[in-house]
C-alpha positions in Angstrom: 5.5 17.7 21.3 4.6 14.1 22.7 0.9 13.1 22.2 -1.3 13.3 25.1 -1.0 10.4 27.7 -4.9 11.0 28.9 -6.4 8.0 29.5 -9.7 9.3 28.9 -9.1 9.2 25.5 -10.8 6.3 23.6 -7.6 3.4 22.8 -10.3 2.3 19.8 -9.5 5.9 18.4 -5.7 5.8 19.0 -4.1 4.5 15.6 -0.5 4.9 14.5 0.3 5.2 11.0 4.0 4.5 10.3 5.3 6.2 6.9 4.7 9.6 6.3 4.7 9.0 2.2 1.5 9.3 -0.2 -0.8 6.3 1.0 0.5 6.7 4.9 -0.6 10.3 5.0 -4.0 9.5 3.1 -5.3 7.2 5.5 -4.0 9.2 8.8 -5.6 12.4 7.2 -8.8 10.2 7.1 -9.1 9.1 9.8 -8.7 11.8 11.7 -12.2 12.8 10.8 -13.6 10.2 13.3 -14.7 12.3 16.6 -12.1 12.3 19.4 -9.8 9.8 17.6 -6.4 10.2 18.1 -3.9 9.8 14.6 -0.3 9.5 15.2 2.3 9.3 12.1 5.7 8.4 11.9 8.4 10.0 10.1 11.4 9.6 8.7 12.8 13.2 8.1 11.2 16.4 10.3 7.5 17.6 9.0 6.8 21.3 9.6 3.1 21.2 8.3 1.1 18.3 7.4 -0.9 19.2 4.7 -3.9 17.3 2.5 -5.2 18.6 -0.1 -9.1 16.0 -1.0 -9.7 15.2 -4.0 -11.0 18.4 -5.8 -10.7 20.2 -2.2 -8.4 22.8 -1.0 -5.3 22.1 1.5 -6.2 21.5 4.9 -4.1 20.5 8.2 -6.0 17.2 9.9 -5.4 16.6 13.8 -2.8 14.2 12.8 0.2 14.5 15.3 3.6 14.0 13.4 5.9 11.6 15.8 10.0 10.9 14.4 11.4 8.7 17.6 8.9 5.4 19.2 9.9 7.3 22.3 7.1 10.1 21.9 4.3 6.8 21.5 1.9 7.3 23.9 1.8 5.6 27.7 -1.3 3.1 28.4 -4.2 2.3 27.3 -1.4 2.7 24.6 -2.9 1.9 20.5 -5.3 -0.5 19.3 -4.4 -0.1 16.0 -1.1 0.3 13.8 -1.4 1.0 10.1 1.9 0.6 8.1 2.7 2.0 5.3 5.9 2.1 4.4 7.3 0.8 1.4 8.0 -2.8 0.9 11.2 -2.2 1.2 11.5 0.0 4.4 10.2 -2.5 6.1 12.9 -3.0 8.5 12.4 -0.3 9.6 9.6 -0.7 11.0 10.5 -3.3 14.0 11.6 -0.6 15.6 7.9 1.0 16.5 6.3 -2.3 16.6 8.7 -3.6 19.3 7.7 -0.4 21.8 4.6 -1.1 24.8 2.6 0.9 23.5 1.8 -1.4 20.4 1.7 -4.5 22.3 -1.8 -5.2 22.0 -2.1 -3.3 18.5 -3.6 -5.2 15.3 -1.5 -4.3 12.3 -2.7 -3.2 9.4 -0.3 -3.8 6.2 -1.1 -1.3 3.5 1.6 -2.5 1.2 2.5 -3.2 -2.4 2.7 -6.9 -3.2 2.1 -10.3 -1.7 3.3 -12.1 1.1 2.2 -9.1 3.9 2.1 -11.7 6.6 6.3 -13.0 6.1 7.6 -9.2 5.6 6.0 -8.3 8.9 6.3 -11.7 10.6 9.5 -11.1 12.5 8.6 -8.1 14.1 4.8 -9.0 15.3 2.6 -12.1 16.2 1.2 -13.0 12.7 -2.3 -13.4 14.0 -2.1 -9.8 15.0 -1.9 -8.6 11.1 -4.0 -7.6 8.6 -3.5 -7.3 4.6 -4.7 -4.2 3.2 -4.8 -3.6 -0.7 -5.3 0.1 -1.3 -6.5 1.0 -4.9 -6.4 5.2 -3.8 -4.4 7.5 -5.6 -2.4 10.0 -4.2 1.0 12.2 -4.2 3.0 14.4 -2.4 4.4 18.0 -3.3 6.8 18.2 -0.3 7.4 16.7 2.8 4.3 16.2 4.8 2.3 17.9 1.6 -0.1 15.0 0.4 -2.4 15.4 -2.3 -5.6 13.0 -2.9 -5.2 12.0 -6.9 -7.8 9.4 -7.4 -10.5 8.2 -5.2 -10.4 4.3 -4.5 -10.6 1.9 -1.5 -9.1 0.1 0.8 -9.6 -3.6 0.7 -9.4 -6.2 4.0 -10.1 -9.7 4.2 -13.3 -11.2 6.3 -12.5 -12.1 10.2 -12.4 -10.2 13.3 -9.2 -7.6 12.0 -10.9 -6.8 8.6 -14.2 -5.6 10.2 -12.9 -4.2 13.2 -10.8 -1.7 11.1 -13.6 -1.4 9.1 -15.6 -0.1 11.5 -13.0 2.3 13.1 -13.3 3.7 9.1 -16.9 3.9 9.2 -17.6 7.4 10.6 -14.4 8.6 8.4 -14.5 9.1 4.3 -12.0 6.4 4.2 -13.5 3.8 2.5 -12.6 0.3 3.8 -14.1 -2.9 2.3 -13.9 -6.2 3.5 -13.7 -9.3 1.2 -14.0 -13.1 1.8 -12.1 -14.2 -1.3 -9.1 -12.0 -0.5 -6.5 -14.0 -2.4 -8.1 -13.1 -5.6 -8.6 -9.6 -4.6 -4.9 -9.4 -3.4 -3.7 -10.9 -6.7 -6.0 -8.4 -8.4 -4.5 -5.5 -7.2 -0.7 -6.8 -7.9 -1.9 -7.7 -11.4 -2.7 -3.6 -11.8 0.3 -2.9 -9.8 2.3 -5.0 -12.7 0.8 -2.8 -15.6 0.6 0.2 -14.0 3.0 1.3 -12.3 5.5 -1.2 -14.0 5.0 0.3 -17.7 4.3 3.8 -16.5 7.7 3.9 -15.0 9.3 2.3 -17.7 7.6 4.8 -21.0 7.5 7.6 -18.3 3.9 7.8 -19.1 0.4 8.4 -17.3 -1.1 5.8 -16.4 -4.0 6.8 -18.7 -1.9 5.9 -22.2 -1.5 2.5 -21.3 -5.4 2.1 -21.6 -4.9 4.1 -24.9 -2.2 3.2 -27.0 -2.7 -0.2 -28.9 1.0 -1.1 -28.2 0.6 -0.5 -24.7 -2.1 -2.5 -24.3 -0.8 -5.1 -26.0 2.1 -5.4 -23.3 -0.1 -4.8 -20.5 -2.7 -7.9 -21.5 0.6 -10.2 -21.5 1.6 -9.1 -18.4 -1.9 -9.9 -17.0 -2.1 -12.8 -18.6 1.3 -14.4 -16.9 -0.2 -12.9 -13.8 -3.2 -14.8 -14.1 -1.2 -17.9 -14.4 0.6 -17.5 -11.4 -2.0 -16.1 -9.6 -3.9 -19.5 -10.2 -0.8 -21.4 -8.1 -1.5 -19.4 -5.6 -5.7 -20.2 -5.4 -6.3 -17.0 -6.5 -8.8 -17.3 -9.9 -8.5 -14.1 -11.8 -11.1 -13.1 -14.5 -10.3 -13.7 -18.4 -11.7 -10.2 -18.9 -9.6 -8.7 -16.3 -6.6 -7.0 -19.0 -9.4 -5.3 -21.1 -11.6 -4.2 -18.1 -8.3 -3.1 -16.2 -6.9 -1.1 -19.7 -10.5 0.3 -20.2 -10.4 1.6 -16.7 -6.7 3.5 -16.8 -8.0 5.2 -20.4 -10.6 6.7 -18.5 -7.9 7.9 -15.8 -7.2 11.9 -15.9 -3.8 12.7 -17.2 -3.4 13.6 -13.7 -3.2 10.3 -12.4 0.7 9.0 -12.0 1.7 6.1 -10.5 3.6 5.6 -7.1 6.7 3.3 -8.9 6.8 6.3 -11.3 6.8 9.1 -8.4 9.7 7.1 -6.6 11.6 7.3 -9.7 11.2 11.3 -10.5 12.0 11.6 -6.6 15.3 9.1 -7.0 13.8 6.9 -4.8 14.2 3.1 -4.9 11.8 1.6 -7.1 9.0 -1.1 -5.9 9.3 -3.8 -8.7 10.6 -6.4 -6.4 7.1 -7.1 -4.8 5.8 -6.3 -8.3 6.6 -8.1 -11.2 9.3 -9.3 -9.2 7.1 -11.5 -7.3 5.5 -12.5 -10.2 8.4 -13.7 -11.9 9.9 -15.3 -8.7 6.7 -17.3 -8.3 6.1 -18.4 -11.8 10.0 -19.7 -11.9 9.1 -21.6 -8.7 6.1 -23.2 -10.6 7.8 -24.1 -13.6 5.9 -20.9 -15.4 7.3 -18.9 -18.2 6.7 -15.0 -17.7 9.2 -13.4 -19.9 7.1 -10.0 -19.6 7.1 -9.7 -15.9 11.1 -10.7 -15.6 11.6 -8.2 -18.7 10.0 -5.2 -16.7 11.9 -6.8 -13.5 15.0 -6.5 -15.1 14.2 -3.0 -16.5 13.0 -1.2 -13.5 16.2 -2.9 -11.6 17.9 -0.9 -14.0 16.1 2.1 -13.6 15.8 1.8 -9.5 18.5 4.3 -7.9 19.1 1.7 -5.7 18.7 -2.3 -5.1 16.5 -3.0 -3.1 16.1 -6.8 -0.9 13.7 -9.2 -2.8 10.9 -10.0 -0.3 9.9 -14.1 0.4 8.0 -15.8 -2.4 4.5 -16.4 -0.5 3.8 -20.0 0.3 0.3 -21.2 -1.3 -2.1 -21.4 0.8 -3.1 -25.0 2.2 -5.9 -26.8 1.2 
């Protein structure tokens, strides 16, 4: 059924969250704990029962209202806010909701893999309407519409009007939303534990825990951060020297619970991520004139692995000084 068209309803509260996957169904679950907000979702394939089990909890079914066609959007005030979270590359698919009136006057919040959130979205929304989010939650799914919270985390914005006004739609919620001034690091951060994690977890078919434990393991992982330090530094993003053994210290303490998302697309046959992953660190470093033999090794691996090709996303343009 069509979400209500009242316009009573609050349009601060009215948020659309397109991609009904792991991260997708973890922020619309959470924030539909906010008082009178109204959570929308978009699906690919029909959803019975949405389902989300908290971390430790039991399974519970959040006011989250499961929408398939852009045609069942709401009418005016329409939504303030769009979160997508779709895999990098689904992306295309999402013109298709952002194009509809009822998102006109939407900010968009990008909860992707990666870098360069601003060019995959820019041909479907006004770039000054989008927001980067880098989400360091854990989480799963055990059917369609079934999502389970794996590891508790946080979802990073960067400083200005966007960040802090989706901050403080998160505030009454337990989604946990942190805004950052130096967001290039932070984003460069988060694709440097992207690259070990879910690239060598895929790869050894391995929790993520073992990479922070085995001495070969970590021995791979600390080249991998170390090229993506390198590249990271082209970008003006300055990465910490400790940042391998404090990243490799933190996955041994992991649960052997804790699986990545690269390595849940692959036990699903889904197409694998490494394109915005160590994909775009490779890309970059070649466009720098930087050698990073680790990241193109794992490139070329998980290409082998992925069930099918996916389209390389843009090499980000550094920012301008």
């Amino acid at each position: 059924m069509p979400p209500s068209n009242s316009s009573a309803e609050s349009a601060a509260g009215r948020v659309l969250v397109v991609g009904a996957g792991a991260i997708g169904g973890l922020i619309a679950a959470k924030l539909a704990e906010a008082p009178g907000a109204t959570i929308l979702i978009a699906a690919q394939r029909p959803i019975e029962r949405f389902t989300f089990t908290p971390l430790g909890g039991e399974p519970a079914e959040p006011d989250v209202t499961v929408v398939r066609e852009p045609s069942e959007l709401p009418g005016p005030p329409g939504l303030s806010w769009v979160v997508v979270a779709t895999k990098t590359y689904d992306v295309g698919g999402v013109g298709r909701w952002l194009g509809r009136p009822a998102v006109a006057g939407a900010t968009v919040v990008v909860a992707q893999n990666g870098v360069g959130h601003h060019e995959r979205l820019a041909p479907f929304v006004d770039p000054g309407r989008i927001v980067p989010a880098l989400v360091t939650y854990g989480a799963g799914r055990t059917g369609p519409g079934q999502v389970v919270h794996t590891l508790d985390g946080v979802l990073r914005v960067p400083a200005g009007p966007g960040g802090e006004g989706f901050a403080a739609l998160a505030a009454p919620t337990s989604l946990k939303v942190e805004v950052v001034t130096d967001f290039a690091a932070a984003q460069w951060t988060k694709l440097a534990y992207n690259l070990v994690g879910n690239s060598i977890s895929t790869i050894t078919d391995l929790p993520v825990r073992e990479i922070g434990r085995r001495p070969e393991l970590r021995r791979i992982a600390t080249a991998l951060v170390d090229e993506a330090r390198k590249v990271a530094a082209t970008q003006s993003a300055a990465l910490p020297a400790d940042l391998a053994e404090r990243m490799l210290d933190e996955f041994a303490a992991y649960p052997d619970t804790v699986r990545s998302s690269m390595w849940q697309d692959r036990q699903a046959g889904r197409p694998l991520e490494h394109d915005a992953i160590s994909g775009a660190v490779a890309r970059v470093a070649r466009s720098h004139n930087i050698d990073a033999p680790f990241s193109q090794m794992a490139t070329d691996l998980l290409e082998t692995l992925s069930p099918v090709r996916a389209p390389a996303p843009p090499v980000p343009r550094a920012p301008s000084t």
